[in-house]
C-alpha positions as a LaTeX table, in Angstrom:
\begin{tabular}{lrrr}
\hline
Residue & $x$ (\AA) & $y$ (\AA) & $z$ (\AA) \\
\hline
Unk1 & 0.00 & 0.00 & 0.00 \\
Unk2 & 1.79 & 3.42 & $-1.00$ \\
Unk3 & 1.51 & 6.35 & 1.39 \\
Unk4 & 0.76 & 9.70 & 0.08 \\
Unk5 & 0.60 & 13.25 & 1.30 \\
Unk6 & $-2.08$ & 14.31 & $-0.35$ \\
Unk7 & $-5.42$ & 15.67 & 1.67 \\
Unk8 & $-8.29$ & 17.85 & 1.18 \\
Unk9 & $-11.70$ & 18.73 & 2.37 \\
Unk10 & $-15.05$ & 18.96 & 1.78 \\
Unk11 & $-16.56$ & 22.56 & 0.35 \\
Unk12 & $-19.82$ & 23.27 & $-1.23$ \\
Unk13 & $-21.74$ & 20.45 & $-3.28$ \\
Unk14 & $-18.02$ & 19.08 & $-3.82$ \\
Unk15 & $-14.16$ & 18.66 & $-2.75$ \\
Unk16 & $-11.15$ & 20.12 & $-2.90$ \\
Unk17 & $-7.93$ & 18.08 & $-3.10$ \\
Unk18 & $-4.72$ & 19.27 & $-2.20$ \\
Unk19 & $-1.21$ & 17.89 & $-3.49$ \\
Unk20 & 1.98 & 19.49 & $-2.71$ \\
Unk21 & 2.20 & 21.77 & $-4.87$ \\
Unk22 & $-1.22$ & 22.02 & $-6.76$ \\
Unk23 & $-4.96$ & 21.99 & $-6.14$ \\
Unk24 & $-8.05$ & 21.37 & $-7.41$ \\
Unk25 & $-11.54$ & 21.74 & $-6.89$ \\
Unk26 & $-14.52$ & 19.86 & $-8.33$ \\
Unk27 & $-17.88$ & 21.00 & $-7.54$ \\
Unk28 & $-21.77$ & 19.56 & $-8.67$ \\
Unk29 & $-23.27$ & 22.76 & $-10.39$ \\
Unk30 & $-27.10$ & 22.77 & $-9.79$ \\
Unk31 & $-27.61$ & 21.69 & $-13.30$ \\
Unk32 & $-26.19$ & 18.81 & $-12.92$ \\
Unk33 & $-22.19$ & 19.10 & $-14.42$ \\
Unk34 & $-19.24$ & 18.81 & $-12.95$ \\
Unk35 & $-16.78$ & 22.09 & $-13.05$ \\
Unk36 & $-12.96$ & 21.97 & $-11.66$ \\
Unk37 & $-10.85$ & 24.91 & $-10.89$ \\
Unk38 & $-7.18$ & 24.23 & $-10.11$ \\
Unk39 & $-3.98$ & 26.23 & $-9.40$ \\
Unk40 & $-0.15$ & 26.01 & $-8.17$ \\
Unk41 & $-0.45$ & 25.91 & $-4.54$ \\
Unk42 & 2.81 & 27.76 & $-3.04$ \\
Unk43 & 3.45 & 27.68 & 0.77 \\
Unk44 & 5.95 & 29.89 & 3.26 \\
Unk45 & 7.74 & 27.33 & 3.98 \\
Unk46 & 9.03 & 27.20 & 0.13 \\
Unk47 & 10.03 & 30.81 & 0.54 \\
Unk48 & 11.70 & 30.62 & 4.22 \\
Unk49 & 12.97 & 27.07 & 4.68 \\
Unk50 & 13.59 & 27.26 & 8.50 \\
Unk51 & 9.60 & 26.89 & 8.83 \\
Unk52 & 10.03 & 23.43 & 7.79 \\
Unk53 & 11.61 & 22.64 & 11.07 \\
Unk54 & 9.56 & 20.50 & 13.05 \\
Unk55 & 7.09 & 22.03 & 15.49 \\
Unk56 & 7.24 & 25.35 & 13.04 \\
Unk57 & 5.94 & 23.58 & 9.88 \\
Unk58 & 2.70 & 22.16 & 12.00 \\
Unk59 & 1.74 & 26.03 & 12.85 \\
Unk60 & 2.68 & 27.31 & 9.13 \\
Unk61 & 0.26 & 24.34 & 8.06 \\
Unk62 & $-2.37$ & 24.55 & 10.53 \\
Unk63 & $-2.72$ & 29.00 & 9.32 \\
Unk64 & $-2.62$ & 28.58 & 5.53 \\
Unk65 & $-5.00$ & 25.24 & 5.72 \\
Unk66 & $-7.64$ & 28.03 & 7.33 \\
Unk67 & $-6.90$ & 30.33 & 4.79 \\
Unk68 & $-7.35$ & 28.20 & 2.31 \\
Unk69 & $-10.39$ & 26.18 & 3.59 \\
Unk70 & $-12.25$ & 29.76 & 3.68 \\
Unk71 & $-10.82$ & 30.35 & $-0.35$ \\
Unk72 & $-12.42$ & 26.48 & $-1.44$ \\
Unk73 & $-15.29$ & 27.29 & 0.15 \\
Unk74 & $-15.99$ & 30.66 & $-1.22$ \\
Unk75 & $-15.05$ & 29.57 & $-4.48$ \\
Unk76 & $-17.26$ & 26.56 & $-5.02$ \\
Unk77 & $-20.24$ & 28.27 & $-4.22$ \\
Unk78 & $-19.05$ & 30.83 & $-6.82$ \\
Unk79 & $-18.66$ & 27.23 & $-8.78$ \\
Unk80 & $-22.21$ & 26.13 & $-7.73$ \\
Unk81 & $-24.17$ & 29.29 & $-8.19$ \\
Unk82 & $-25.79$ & 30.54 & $-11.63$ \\
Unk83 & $-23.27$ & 32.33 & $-13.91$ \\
Unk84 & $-25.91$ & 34.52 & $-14.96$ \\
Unk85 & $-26.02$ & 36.05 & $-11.29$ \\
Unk86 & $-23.70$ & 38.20 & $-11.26$ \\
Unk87 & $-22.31$ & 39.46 & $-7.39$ \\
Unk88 & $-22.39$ & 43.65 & $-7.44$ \\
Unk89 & $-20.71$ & 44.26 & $-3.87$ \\
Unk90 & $-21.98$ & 46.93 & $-1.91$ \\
Unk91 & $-20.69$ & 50.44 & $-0.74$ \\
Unk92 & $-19.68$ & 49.58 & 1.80 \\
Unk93 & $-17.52$ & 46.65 & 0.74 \\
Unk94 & $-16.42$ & 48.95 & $-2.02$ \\
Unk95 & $-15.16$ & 51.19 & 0.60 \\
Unk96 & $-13.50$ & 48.54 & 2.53 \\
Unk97 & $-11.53$ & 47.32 & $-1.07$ \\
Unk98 & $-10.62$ & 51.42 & $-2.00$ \\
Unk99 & $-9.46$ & 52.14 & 1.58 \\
Unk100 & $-7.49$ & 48.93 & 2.50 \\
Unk101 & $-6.17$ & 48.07 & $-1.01$ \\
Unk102 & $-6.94$ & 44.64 & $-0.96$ \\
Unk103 & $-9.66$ & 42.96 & $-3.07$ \\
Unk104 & $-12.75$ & 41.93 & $-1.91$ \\
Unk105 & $-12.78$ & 38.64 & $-2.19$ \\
Unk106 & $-8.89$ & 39.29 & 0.46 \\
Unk107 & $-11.16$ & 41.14 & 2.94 \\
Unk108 & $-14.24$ & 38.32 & 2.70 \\
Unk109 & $-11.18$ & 35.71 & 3.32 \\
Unk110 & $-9.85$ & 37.55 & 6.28 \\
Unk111 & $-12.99$ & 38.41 & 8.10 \\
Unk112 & $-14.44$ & 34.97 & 7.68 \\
Unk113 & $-10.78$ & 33.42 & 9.46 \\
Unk114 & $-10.88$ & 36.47 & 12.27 \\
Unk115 & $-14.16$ & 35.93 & 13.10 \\
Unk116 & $-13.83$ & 31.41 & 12.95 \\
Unk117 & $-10.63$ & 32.72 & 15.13 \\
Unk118 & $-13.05$ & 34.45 & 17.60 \\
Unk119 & $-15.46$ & 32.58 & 17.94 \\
Unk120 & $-13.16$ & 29.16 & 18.81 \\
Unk121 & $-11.26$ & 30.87 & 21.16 \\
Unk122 & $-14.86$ & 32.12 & 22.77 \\
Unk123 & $-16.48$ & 28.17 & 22.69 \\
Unk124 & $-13.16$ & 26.07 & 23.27 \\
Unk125 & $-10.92$ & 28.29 & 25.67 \\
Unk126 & $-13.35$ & 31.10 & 27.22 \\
Unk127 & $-15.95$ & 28.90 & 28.16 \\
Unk128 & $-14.13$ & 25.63 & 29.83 \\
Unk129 & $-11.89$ & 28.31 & 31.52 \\
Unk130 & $-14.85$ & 29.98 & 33.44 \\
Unk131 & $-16.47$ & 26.85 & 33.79 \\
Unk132 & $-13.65$ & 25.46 & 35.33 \\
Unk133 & $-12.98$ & 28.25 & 37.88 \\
Unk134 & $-16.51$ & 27.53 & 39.22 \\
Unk135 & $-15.03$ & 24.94 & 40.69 \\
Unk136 & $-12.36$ & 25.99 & 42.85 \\
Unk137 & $-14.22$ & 26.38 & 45.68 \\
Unk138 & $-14.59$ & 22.58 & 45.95 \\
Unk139 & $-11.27$ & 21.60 & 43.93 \\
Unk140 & $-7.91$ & 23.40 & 45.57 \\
Unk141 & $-5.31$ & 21.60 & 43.35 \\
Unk142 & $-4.34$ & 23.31 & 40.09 \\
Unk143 & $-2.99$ & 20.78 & 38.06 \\
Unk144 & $-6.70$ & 18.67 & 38.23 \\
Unk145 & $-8.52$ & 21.68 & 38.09 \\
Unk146 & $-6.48$ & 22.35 & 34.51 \\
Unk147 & $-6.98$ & 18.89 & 33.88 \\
Unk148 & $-10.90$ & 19.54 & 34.37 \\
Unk149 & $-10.69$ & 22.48 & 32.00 \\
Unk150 & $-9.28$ & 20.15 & 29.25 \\
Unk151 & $-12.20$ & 17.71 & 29.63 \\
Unk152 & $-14.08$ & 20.46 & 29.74 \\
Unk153 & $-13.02$ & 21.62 & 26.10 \\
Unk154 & $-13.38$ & 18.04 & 25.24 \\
Unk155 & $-17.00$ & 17.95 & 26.49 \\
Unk156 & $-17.83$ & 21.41 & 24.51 \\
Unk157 & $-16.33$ & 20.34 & 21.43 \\
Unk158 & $-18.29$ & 17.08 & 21.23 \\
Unk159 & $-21.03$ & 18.44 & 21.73 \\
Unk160 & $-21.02$ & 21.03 & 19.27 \\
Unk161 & $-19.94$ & 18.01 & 16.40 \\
Unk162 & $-22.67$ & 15.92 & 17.54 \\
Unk163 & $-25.33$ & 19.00 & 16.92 \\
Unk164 & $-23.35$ & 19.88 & 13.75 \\
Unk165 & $-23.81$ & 16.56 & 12.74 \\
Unk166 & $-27.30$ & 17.10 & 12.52 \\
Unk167 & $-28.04$ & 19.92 & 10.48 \\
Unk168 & $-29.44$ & 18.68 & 7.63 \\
Unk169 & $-26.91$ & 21.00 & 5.18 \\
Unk170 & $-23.95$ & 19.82 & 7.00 \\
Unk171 & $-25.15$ & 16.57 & 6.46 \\
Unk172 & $-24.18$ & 16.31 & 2.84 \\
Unk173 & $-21.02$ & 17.93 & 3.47 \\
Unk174 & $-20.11$ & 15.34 & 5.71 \\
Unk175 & $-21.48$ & 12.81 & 2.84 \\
Unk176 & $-18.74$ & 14.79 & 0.77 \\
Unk177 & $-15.85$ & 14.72 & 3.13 \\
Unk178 & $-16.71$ & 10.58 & 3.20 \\
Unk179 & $-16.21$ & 11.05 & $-0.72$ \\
Unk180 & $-12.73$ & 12.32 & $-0.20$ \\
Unk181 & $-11.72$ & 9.79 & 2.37 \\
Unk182 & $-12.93$ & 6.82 & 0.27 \\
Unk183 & $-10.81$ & 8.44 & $-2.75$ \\
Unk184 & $-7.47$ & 8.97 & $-0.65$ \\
Unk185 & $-8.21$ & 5.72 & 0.43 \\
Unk186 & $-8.60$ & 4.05 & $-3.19$ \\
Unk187 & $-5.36$ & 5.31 & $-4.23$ \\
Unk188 & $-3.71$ & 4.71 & $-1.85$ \\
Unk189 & $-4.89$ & 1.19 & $-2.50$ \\
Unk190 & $-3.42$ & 1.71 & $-5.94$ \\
Unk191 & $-6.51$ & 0.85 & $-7.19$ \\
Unk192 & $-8.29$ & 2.18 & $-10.42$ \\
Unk193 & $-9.81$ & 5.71 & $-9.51$ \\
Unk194 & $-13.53$ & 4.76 & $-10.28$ \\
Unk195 & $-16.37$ & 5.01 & $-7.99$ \\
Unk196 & $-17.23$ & 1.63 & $-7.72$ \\
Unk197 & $-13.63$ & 0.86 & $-6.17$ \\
Unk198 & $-13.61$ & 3.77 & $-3.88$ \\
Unk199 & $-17.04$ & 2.81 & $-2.61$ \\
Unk200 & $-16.01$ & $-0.12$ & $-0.78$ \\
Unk201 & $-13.08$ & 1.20 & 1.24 \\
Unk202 & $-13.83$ & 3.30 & 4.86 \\
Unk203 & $-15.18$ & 6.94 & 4.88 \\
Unk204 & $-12.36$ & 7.20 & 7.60 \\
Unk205 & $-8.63$ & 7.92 & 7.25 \\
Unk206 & $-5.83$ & 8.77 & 9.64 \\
Unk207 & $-5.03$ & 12.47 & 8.54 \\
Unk208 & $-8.46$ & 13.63 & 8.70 \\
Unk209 & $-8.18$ & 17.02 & 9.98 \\
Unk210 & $-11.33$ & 15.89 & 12.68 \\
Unk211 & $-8.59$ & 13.77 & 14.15 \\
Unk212 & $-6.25$ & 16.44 & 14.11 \\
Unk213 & $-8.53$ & 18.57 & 16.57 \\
Unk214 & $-8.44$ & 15.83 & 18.64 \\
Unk215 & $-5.26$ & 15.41 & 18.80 \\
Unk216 & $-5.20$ & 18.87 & 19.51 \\
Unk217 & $-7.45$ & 18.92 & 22.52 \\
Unk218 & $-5.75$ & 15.82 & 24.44 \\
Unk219 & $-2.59$ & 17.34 & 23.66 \\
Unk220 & $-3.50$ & 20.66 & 25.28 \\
Unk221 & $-4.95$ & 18.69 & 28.19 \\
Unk222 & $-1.49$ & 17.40 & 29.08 \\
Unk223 & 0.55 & 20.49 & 28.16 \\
Unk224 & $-1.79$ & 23.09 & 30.15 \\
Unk225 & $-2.04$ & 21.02 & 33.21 \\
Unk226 & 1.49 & 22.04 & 34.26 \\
Unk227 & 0.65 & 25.64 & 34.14 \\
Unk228 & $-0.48$ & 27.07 & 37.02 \\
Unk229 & $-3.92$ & 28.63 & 38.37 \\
Unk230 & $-4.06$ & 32.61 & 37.40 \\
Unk231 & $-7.14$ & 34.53 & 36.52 \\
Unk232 & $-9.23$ & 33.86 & 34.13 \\
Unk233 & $-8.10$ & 36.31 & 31.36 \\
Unk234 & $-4.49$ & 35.26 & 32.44 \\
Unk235 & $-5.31$ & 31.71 & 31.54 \\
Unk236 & $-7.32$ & 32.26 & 28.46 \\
Unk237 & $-3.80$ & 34.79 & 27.26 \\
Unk238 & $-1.51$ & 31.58 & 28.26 \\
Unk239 & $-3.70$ & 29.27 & 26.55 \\
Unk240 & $-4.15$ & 31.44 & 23.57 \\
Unk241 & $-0.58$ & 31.94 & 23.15 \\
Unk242 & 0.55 & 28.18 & 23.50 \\
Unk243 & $-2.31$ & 26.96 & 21.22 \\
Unk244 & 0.77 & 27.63 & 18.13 \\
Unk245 & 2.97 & 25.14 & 19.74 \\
Unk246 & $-0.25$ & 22.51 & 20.83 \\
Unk247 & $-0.72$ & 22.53 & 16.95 \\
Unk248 & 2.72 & 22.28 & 15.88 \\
Unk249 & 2.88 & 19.27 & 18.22 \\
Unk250 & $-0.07$ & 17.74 & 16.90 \\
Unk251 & 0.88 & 18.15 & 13.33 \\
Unk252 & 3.81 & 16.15 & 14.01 \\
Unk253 & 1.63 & 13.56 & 15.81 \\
Unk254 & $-0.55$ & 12.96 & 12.86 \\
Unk255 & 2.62 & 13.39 & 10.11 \\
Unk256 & 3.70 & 10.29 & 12.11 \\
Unk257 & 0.63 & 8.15 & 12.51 \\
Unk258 & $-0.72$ & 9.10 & 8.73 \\
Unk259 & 3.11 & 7.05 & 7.80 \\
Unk260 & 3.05 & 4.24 & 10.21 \\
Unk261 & 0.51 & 1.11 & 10.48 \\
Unk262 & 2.58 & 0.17 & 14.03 \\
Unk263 & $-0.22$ & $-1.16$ & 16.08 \\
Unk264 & 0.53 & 1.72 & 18.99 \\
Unk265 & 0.27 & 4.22 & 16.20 \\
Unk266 & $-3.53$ & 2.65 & 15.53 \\
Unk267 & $-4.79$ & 2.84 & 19.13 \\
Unk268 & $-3.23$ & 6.31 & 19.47 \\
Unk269 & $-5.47$ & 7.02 & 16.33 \\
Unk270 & $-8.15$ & 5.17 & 17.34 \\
Unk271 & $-10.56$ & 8.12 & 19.01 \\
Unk272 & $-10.00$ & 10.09 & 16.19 \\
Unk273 & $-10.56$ & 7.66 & 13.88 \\
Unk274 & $-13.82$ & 6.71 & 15.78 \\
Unk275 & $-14.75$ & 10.51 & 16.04 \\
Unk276 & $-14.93$ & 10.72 & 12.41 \\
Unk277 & $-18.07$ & 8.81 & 12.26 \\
Unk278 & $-19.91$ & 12.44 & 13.46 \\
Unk279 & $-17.91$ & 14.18 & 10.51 \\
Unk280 & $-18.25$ & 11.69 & 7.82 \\
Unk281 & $-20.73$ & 9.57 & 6.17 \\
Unk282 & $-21.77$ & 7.40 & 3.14 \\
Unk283 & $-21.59$ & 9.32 & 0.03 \\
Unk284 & $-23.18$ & 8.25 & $-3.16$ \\
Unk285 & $-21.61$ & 7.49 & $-6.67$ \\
Unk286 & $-21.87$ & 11.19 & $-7.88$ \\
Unk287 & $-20.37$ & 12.33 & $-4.96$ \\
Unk288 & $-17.60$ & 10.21 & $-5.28$ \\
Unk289 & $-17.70$ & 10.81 & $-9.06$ \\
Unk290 & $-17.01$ & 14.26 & $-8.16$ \\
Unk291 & $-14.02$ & 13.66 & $-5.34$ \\
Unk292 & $-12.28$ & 11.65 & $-7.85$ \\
Unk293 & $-12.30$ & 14.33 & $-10.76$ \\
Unk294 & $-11.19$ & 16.50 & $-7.90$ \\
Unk295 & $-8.16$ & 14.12 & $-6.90$ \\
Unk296 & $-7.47$ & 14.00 & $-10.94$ \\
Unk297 & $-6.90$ & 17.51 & $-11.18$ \\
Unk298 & $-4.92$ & 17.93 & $-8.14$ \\
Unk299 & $-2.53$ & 15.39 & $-8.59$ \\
Unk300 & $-1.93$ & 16.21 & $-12.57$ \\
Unk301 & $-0.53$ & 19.64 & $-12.15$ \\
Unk302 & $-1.18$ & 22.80 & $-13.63$ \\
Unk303 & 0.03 & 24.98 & $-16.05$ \\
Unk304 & 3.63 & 26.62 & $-15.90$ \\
Unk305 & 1.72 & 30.15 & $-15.69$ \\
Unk306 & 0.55 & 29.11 & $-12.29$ \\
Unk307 & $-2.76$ & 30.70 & $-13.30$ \\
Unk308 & $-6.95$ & 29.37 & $-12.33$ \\
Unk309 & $-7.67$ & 26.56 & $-14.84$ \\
Unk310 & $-11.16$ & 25.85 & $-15.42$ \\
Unk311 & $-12.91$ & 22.92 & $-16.86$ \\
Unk312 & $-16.50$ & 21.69 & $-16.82$ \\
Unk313 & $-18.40$ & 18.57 & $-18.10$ \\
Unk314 & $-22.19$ & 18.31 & $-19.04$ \\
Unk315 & $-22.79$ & 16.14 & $-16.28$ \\
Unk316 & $-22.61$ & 13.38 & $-18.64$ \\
Unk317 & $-19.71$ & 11.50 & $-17.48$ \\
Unk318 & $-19.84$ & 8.16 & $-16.42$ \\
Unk319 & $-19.50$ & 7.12 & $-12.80$ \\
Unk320 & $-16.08$ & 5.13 & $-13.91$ \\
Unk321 & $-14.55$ & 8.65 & $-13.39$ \\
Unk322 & $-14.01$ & 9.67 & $-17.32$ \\
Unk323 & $-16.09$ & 12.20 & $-19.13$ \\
Unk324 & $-17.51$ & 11.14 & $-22.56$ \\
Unk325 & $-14.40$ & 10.51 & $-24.95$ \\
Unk326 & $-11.81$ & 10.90 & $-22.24$ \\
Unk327 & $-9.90$ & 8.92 & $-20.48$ \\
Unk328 & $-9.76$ & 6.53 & $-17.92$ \\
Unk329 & $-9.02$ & 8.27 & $-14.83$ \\
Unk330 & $-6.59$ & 5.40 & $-14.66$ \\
Unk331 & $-4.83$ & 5.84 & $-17.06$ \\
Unk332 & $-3.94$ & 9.66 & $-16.39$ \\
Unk333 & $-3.10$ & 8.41 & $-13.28$ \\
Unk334 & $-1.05$ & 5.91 & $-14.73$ \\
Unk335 & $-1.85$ & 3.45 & $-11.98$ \\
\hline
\end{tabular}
């Protein structure tokens, strides 16, 4: 079984698939085709090569994965939406674009990270840390009352999947991020890239970035329960400014397990594995149809100008992953 680096997620009625240095994304328009946009993906660590140290190249990964989870998703529902309906911004956003010098479509990408930044930190490190100092009065020592707080986060962030889970939108996104798993999973298989092969393999996989938050939450359990007991703004600061090194830590965690089938690899991996099941589920053959021409495109490259490529099919394509005339998904593959 071959090992690859190659991830993704799920966006808007499709996936995006991310090699190292290209992406694509394939999205099901609402009348029924398939479109792909893909471009060079370039990363800091390229420019500035001491970011690739461990530790340093988990928190450069972990803030250009947001950035660019925010860019797929705003650009597949440009991909899903009517051509015909053209966006006019608004004065105000015009405003924002003349005054800052950035586009719009910069500022839309920034706001939407600030406030996903502001809100997490509200949910996952506000709340456990005044929940927790309710309980002081009753529990003196402060390495189990951090050790609360951590289970605390654990609790909140459960719960919030589990209700996620069941909105009926996220649903299907979930039935997409399945798509993506099952695809990773078929090539890495190096089996033919069709959707009847992908369908039989798990919707779960190692890397998934679900298990990655969990890693990140037991791993901030143990690392915060050395600090000591300040105030609460003091420990939301200190948690706030270690949560960097927490992710760098657990992106080296999951760079290990996603290259190692060791058995104490597996049970490490084994609660976010089993976590995925809120975050993932059975997709059907166009969805997979659509993960796989996403994979295609990522993993073939793109032009030397660097530039957005698009393509689109009528929909027509069969669900053995090549549009009418083309070919084989295989064989562009050449697996």
């Amino acid at each position: 079984m071959r090992k690859s680096m190659i991830g993704g997620q799920a966006v808007m009625e499709g996936v995006m698939m991310k090699a190292p240095d290209s992406m694509a994304i394939a999205v099901r328009r609402s009348d029924g085709s398939i479109e792909v946009k893909k471009s060079a993906v370039t990363t800091a660590k390229e420019k500035y090569p001491i970011l690739k140290l461990p530790i340093l190249r988990g928190i450069v990964t972990f803030a250009e994965t947001m950035v660019l989870g925010v860019k797929s998703l705003l650009t597949s529902a440009d991909l899903y939406g009517d051509e015909e309906e053209e966006y006019k911004p608004s004065r105000f956003e015009t405003f924002l674009s003349d005054k800052l010098g950035k586009s719009l479509d910069d500022i839309v990408i920034a706001s939407s990270v600030t406030v996903a930044v502001i809100f997490s930190i509200a949910l996952f490190v506000f709340l456990p840390a005044l929940l927790s100092g309710l309980l002081r009065r009753w529990i003196s020592n402060h390495v189990i009352l951090n050790i609360v707080e951590g289970f605390l986060r654990l609790g909140i962030f459960l719960i919030y999947l589990t209700l996620v889970s069941r909105m009926k939108d996220i649903r299907r996104v979930f039935e997409y991020h399945g798509a993506e798993h099952k695809t990773i999973h078929c090539y890495e298989h190096e089996e033919e890239l069709t959707p009847g092969n992908a369908r039989k393999y798990s919707t779960l996989h190692p890397r998934c970035g679900t298990a990655f938050l969990l890693t990140v939450m037991l791993i901030s359990i143990l690392l915060f329960s050395f600090l000591g007991w300040q105030n609460i703004f003091l420990r939301v600061l200190s948690r706030i400014l270690l949560l960097p090194v927490v992710g760098g830590l657990s992106y080296e965690v999951t760079r290990l397990a996603g290259r190692s089938d060791a058995l104490p690899i597996r049970i490490i991996l084994y609660p976010g594995m089993m976590l995925q099941k809120l975050t993932t589920r059975e997709p059907d053959d166009q969805q997979l149809e659509v993960a796989i021409r996403a994979f295609v495109a990522a993993t073939e490259g793109v032009k030397e100008s660097g530039g957005m490529e698009g393509e689109k099919t009528d929909g027509t394509a069969g669900l053995d992953g090549r549009p009418e005339g083309g070919p084989t998904v295989a064989a562009k593959q050449g697996i």
